[in-house]
C-alpha positions in Angstrom: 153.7 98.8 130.1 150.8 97.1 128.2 147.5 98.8 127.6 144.6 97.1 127.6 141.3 98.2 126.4 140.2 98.4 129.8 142.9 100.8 130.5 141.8 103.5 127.6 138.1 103.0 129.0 139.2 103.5 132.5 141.6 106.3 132.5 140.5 108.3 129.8 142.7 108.1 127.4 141.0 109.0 124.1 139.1 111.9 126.2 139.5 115.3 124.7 142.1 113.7 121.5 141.4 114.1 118.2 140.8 111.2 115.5 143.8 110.9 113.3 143.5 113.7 110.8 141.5 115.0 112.2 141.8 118.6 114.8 139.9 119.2 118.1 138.1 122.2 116.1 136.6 119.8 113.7 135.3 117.6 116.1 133.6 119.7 118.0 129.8 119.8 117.8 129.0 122.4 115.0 127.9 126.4 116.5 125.4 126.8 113.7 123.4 124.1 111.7 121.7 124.9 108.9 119.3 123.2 106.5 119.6 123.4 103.2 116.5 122.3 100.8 115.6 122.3 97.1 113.3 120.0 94.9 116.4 118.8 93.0 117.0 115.0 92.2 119.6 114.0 94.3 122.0 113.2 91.1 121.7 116.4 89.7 124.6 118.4 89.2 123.0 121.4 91.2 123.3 118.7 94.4 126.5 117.4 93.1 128.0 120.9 93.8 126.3 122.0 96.9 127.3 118.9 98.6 130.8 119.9 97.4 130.3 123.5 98.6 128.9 122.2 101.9 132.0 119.9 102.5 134.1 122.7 101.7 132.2 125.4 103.9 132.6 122.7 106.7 136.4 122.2 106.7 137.2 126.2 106.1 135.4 127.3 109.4 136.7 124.3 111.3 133.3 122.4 112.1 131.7 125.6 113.2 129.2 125.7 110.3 127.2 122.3 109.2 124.7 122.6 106.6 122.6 119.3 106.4 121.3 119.4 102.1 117.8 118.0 101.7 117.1 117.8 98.3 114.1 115.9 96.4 111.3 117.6 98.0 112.3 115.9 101.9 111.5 119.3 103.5 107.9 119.5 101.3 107.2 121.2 97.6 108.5 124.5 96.7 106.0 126.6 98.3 106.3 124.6 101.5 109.4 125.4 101.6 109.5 129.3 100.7 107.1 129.3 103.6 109.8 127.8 105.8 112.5 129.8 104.6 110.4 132.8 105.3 109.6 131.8 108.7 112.9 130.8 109.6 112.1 127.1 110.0 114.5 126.5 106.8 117.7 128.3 107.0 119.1 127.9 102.9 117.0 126.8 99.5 117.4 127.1 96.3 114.2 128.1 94.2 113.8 128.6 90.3 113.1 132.2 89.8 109.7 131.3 88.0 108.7 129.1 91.3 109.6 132.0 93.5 107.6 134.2 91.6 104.2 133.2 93.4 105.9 135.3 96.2 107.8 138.3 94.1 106.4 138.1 90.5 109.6 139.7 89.0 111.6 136.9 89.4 110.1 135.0 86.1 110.9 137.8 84.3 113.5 135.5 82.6 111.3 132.7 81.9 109.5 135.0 79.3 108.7 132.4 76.3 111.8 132.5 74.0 113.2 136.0 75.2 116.8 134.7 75.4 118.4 133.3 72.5 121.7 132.2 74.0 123.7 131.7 77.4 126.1 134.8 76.4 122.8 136.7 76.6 121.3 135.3 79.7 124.6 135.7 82.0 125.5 138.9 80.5 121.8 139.7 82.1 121.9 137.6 85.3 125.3 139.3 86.4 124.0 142.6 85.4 121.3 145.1 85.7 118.5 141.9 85.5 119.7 140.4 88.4 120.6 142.6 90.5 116.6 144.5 89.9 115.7 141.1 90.7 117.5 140.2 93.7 116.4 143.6 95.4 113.1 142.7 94.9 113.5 139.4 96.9 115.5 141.3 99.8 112.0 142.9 100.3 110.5 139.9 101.6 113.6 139.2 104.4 115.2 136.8 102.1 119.0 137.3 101.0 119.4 135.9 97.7 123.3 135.2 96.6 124.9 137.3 93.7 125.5 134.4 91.5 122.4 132.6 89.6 122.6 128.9 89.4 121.4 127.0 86.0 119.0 125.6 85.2 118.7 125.6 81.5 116.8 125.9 79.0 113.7 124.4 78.4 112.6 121.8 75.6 109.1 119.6 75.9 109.2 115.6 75.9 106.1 114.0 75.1 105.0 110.7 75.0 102.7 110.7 71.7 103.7 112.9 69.0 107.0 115.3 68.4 106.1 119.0 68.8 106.9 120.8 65.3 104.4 123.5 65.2 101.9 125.4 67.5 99.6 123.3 65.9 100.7 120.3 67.6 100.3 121.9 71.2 96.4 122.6 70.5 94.8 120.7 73.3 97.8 119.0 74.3 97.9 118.2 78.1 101.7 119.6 79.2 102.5 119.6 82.5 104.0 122.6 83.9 105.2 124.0 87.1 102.7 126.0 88.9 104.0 129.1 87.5 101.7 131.6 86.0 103.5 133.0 84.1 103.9 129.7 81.5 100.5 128.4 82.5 100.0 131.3 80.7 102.4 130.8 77.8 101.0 127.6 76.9 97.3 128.2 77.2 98.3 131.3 74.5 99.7 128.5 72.5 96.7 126.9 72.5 97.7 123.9 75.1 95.9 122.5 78.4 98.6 122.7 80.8 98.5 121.0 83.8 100.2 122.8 86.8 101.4 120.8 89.0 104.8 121.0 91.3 108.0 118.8 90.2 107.7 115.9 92.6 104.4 115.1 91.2 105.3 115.3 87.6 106.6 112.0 87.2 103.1 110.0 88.1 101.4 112.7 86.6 103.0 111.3 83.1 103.1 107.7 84.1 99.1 107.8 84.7 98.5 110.4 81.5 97.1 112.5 83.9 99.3 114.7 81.0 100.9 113.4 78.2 103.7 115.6 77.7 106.2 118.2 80.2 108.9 120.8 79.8 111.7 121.0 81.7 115.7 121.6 81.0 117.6 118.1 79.5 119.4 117.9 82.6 116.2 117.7 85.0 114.7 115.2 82.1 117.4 112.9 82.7 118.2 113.1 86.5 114.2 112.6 86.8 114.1 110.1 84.6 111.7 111.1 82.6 112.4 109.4 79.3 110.8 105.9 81.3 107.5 107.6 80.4 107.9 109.5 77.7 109.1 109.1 74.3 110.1 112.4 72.2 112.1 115.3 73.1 111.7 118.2 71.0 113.9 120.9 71.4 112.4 124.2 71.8 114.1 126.3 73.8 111.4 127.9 74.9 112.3 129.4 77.9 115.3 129.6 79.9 115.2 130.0 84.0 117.6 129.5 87.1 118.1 128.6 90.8 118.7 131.3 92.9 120.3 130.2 96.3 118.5 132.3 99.1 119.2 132.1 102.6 116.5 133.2 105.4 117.2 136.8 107.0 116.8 135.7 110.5 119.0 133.3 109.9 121.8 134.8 108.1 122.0 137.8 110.3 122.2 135.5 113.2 125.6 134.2 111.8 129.2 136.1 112.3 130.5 138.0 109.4 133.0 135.2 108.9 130.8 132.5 108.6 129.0 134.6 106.2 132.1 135.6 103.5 133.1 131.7 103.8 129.7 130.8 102.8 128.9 132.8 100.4 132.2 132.6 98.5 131.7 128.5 98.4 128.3 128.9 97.5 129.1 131.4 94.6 131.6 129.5 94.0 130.3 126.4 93.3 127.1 128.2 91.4 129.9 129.0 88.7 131.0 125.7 88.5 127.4 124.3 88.2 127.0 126.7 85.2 129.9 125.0 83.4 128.4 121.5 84.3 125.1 122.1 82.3 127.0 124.1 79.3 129.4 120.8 79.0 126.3 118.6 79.7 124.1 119.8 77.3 125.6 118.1 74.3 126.3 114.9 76.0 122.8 115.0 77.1 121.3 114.6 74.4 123.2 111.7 73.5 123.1 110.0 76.4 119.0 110.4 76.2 118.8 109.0 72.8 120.4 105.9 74.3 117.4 105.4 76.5 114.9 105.5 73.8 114.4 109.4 73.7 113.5 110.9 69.8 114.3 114.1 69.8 113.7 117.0 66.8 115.3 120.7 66.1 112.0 123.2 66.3 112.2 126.5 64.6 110.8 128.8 66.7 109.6 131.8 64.5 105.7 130.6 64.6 105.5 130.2 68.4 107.1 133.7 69.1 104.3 134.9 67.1 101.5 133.5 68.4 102.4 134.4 71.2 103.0 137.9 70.2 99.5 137.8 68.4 97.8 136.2 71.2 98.5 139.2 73.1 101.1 137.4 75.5 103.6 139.9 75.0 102.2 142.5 75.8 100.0 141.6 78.9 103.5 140.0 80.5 105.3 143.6 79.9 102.1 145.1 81.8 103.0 142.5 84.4 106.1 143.2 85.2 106.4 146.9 83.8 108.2 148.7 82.1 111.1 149.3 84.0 112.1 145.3 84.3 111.1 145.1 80.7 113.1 147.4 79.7 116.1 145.5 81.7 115.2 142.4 80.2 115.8 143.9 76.3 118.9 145.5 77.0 120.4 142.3 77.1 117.3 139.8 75.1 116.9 142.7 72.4 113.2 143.5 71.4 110.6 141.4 72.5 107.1 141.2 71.0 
């Protein structure tokens, strides 16, 4: 017997079969479809691995679970977003701990100007007693955040007039800086203008000198191209923060235990992997920015710690957060003042 097309169309034929290599569970229309939004560039290895976690998350539960990623400010700027998330119009994000910290000020707690002085230091903390005082405090606001931190680096300022050496250099200096308080802060202390302003405006924001410099992890300097408008990189290391992957309470308790361990694993997962990305990044990094024009220079840091100690920064952020998360943070920093 010969089938014609007319045949399949009229009896049926394909109705209810599966697509070659594909099963009838995974082409089902999804149970639960979540949106997942960050502020992220979309080449940026955080994206790179939640696209990977996402793919994975979908073939484990068979199609039940689809998480649609929205990254480079689609679903609005940070705080748009944590309002969503918080309302339960956005089901997953990922937020910087400083960003988050307009809604639970303990989460810059690791952003404090130079207070780690490695990554052995900073994971030893995040894994520990540092992030797990921190990711009770966001639980209070009907957020779940995920045990393991995502990276995002730490931070070095590009400019596109003079190399920073010295405090000295930063007096006056418009820096952008995301609209933290905590390092609007920091750099008025150091005797800078900052301009706060959120990440997807930070690019015109240098192109039009509404500021002339910004600070921001290498990574995030080259997936937002930033070395087009500016024309030093001077590496600080002034601060060191990461992305912590949150999902909305409503949300998450509306899904079955099973879809919860398989998402949370991948997720996890593919946080650790992201770490790995930016530690073997880092030195190609710089490399690869110097090929586009980028001049960078090796900063000791000794003077900025203390004027920011003398300028009473110290101090007044230990008041802020008190004692208790201070006290966390030097178990693993060592003394800060």
């Amino acid at each position: 017997m010969t089938f014609t097309r007319r045949h399949f169309l009229a009896t049926g034929a394909f109705a209810g079969a599966a697509l070659p290599g594909l099963s009838l569970a995974q082409v089902k229309a999804p149970e639960f479809k979540l949106k997942l939004g960050n502020d992220l560039p979309v080449t940026h290895s955080v994206n790179v691995r939640l696209k990977e976690a996402i793919a994975a998350i979908s073939t484990e539960t068979g199609g039940r679970v689809a998480i649609e990623l929205f990254p480079n400010n689609q679903l609005g700027g940070d705080a748009d977003m944590m309002s969503q998330i918080r309302s339960g119009a956005l089901e997953l994000a990922t937020f910087p701990g400083t960003v988050m910290s307009t809604l639970v000020p303990v989460t810059s707690i690791t952003g404090v100007g130079f207070a780690f002085s490695g990554y052995d230091k900073v994971w030893a903390a995040m894994d520990g007693a540092v992030g797990n005082h921190i990711r009770a405090a966001i639980e209070k606001i009907n957020v779940v955040p995920f045990a393991t931190v995502w990276d995002n680096g730490f931070r070095q300022i590009t400019t596109s007039t003079k190399p920073i050496n010295t405090p000295d250099d930063l007096k006056n200096f418009k820096i952008r800086v995301p609209v933290v308080p905590l390092w609007v802060q920091m750099f008025k202390t150091l005797g800078a203008a900052p301009v706060s302003l959120p990440l997807a405006e930070a690019y015109q924001a240098l192109q039009t000198k509404v500021a002339d410099g910004q600070e921001n992890p290498l990574a995030l300097i080259e997936s937002a191209k930033f070395f087009e408008v500016q024309k030093f990189c001077s590496l600080t290391n002034h601060s060191w923060d990461g992305f912590w992957f949150l999902a909305g309470g409503k949300a998450w308790k509306s899904l079955p235990g099973d879809m919860q361990q398989v998402i949370t694993k991948h997720m996890n997962g593919a946080a650790r992997k992201q770490r790995d990305d930016i530690a073997r990044a880092n030195v190609d990094l710089q490399k690869l920015l110097e090929g586009k024009g980028l001049v960078f220079n090796t900063v000791d840091n000794t003077a900025f710690r203390r004027v920011l100690s003398s300028g009473g920064f110290y101090s007044q952020a230990k008041e802020k957060f008190g004692a208790e998360p201070w006290g966390l943070l030097q178990q693993y920093a060592g003394e800060i003042a």
